[in-house]
N, C-alpha and C positions, 0 to 999 in steps of 0.2 A: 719678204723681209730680208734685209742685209743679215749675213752670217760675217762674215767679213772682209776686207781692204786690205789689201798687200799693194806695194811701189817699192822697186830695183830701179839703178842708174847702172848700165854697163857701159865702161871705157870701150868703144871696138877697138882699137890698136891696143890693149892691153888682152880682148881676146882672141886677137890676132896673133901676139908675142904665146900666149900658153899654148894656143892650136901647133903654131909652130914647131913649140918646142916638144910639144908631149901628143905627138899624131893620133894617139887612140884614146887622147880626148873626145875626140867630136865624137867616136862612137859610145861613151858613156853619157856624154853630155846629151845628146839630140838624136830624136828619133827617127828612121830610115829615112821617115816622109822629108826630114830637115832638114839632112845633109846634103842634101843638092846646092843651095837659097847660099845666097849672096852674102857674105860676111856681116854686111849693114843688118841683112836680114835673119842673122844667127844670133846677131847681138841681142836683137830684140826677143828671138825665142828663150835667148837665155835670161833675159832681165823677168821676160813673162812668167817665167822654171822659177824665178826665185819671188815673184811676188806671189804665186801659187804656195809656193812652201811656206811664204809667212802667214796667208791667209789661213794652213793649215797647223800653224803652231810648231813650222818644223819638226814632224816628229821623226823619231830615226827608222833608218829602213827605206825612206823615202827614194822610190827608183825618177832618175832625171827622165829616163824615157819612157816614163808612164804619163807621162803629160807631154801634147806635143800643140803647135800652134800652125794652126792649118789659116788658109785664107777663103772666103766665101768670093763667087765670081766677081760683086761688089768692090773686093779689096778688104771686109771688113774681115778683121783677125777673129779666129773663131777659137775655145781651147777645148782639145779633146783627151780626155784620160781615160787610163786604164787602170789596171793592177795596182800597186801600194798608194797612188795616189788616190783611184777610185775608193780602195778601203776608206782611206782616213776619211774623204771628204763626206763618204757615208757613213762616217763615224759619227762628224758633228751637222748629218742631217743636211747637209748641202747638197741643194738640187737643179739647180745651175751657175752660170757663171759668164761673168761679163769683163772683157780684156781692150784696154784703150793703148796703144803704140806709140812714141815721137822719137824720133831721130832730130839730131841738130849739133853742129860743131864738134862731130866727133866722138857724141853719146848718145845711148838708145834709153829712154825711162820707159817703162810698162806699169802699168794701173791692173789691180784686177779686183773686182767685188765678187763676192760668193754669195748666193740667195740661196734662203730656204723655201 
């Protein structure tokens, strides 16, 4: 059963400009496994980071790198959590999670359903 639907649009040249400007972004923002991946591809761990947060009602506390976005050999994006993320979403009973990606003209949108 659906728990819930979260959708983020990230600007990349706009998360390009704050990487820039504030270097020890990316380490609050994204997890060890992330920081490697290609800006296109940060974008969308970030648009992923915030459609996760809506799915869980924003609550506070919430660590960015308790959710990170790994890829199956496939390509298919896959979302794994830990810590304050893992709390909440076994707060409201969520037992997996399913993460859709698109890139195009400059933005990245992420989709994410939570099941219970």
């Amino acid at each position: 059963m659906i728990a819930g639907i979260g959708v983020d649009i990230t600007e990349i040249a706009r998360l390009e400009q704050a990487l820039a400007r504030t270097p020890a972004l990316a380490e609050r923002l994204f997890a060890e496994s992330e920081r490697s991946l290609s800006l296109r591809q940060l974008a969308g761990c970030f648009a992923a980071k915030e459609a996760v947060a809506k799915v869980l009602g924003a609550p506070a506390g919430l660590l960015w790198t308790d959710v990170a976005l790994m890829r199956e050999q496939s390509g298919r994006p896959v979302l794994t959590i830990q810590g304050t993320v893992a709390d909440a979403a076994a707060e409201l009973g969520i037992t997996g999670w399913h993460v859709s990606i698109s890139h195009d003209g400059g933005f990245c949108v992420a989709m994410v359903v939570a099941e219970r």
